[in-house]
N, C-alpha and C positions, 0 to 999 in steps of 0.2 A: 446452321452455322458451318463454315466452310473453315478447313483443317488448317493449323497454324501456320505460317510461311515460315522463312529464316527470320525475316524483320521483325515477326510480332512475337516466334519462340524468343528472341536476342530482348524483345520490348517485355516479355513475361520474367526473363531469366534477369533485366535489368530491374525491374518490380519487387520483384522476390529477393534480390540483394538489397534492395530497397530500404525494401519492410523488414529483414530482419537486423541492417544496420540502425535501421529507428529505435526498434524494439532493446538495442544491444542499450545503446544511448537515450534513450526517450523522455522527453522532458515531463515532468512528476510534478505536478501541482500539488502545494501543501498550504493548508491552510489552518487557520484555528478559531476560536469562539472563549474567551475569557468573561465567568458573571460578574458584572457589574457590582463592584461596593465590598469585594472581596479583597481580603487582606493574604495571599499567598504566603508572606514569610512566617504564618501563624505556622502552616505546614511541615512537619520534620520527618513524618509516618506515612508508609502507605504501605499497602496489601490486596493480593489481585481478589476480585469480586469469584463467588463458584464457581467449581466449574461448567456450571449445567447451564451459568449467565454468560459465558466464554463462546456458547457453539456460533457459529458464522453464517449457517444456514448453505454453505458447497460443499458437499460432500469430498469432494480433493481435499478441504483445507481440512475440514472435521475429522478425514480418518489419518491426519498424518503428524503424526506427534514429533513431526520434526518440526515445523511449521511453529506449533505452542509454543515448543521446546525455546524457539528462535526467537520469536518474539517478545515473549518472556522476559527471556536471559537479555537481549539489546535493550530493552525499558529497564529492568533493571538495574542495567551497567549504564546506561542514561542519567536515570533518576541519583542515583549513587555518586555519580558526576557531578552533578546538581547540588549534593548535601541533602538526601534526602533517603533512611532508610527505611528499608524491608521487614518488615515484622508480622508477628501472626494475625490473622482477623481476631476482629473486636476491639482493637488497643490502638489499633491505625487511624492518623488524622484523615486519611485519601483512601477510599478503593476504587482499583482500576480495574476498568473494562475494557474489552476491544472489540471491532466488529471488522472483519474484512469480506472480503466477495472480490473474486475474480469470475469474468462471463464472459463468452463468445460474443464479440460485436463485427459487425460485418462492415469493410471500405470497398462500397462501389466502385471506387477506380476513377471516378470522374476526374478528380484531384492531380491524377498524372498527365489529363489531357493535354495542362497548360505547357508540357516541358514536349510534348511533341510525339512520345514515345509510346504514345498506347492506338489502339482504336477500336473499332467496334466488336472485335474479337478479344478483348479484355475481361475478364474475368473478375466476379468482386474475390475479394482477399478477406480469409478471417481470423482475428487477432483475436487475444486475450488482453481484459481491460481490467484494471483492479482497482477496488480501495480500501484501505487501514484504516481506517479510525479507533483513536485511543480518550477514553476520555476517565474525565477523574471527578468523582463523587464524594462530596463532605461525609464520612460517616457519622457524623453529630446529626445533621439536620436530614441525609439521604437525598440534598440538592447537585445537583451537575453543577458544577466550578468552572470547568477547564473543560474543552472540546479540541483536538488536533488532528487534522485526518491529510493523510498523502494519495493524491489517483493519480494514472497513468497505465500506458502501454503496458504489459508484461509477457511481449511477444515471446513463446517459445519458451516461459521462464518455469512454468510449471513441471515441465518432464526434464527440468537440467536444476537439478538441484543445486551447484556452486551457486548459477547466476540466481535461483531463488532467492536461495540463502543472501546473499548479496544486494539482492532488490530492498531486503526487509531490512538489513543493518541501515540501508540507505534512505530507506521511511521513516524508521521509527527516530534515525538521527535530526533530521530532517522535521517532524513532528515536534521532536522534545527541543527544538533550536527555538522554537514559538512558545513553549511550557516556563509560566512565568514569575519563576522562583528559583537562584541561584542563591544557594545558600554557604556555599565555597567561599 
């Protein structure tokens, strides 16, 4: 591999603004799963599933009780929006779950070829990619009702906790806009 010139440092340093104006902005696919034959506005109750049915399987997200904390508190102030309150286990029409995972994924770089600016001295680039999923379980019957999950970029969003913090209000908002029961 022969040493960077000015074009291809100028082509790495244009990359690199790139990806992290993507990551700043990145479009977040949301989507959801409603069961079938199900009467939502029966719902007024909900309460979050254990905490030991809570772990996410990353350890970033497991040891950072800012992270629960966050997510938490947005579904709640969500659902609450909604008309739909917080109560102890056992008594709740809904228990919720959630699963998230952020993971290194690797962009080859091919992608930039088409704009002119890369070439063989290109380097892949490696992002964090994440996803929410929140879902809500009848505690009558112990059936999944309602599924709503957010994936996307989360360039850089891991060791800058504003933009974390900010990614999640942006999910979980985002998630509960498909949750389908307004009882306001």
């Amino acid at each position: 591999m022969r040493p960077l010139g000015s074009r291809a440092a100028l082509a790495a340093a244009a990359a690199a603004a790139w990806m992290m104006t993507l990551g700043a902005c990145a479009t977040m696919n949301v989507s959801s799963f409603v069961q079938r034959g199900v009467t939502f506005t029966q719902y007024r109750t909900f309460t979050w599933a254990p905490a030991e049915q809570l772990s996410t399987g990353d350890p970033r997200l497991d040891n950072n009780e800012f992270f629960e904390a966050r997510v938490r508190g947005a579904v709640e102030r969500g659902l609450a929006a909604k008309g739909l309150e917080l109560v102890e286990r056992g008594a709740a029409d809904l228990q919720l779950h959630y699963h998230a995972s952020i993971s290194q994924r690797v962009d080859a770089g091919g992608a930039d070829r088409q704009y002119g600016y890369t070439d063989e001295d290109s380097a892949p680039s490696v992002f964090d990619a994440g996803t929410l999923t929140l879902d809500a379980v009848e505690t009558a019957t112990n059936r999944l009702v309602w599924r709503g999950w957010a994936d996307g970029a989360f360039a850089g969003m891991v060791d800058r906790q504003d933009l974390f913090e900010k990614q999640i209000d942006t999910a979980v908002a985002r998630i509960l806009e498909r949750f389908p029961v307004n009882l306001r």
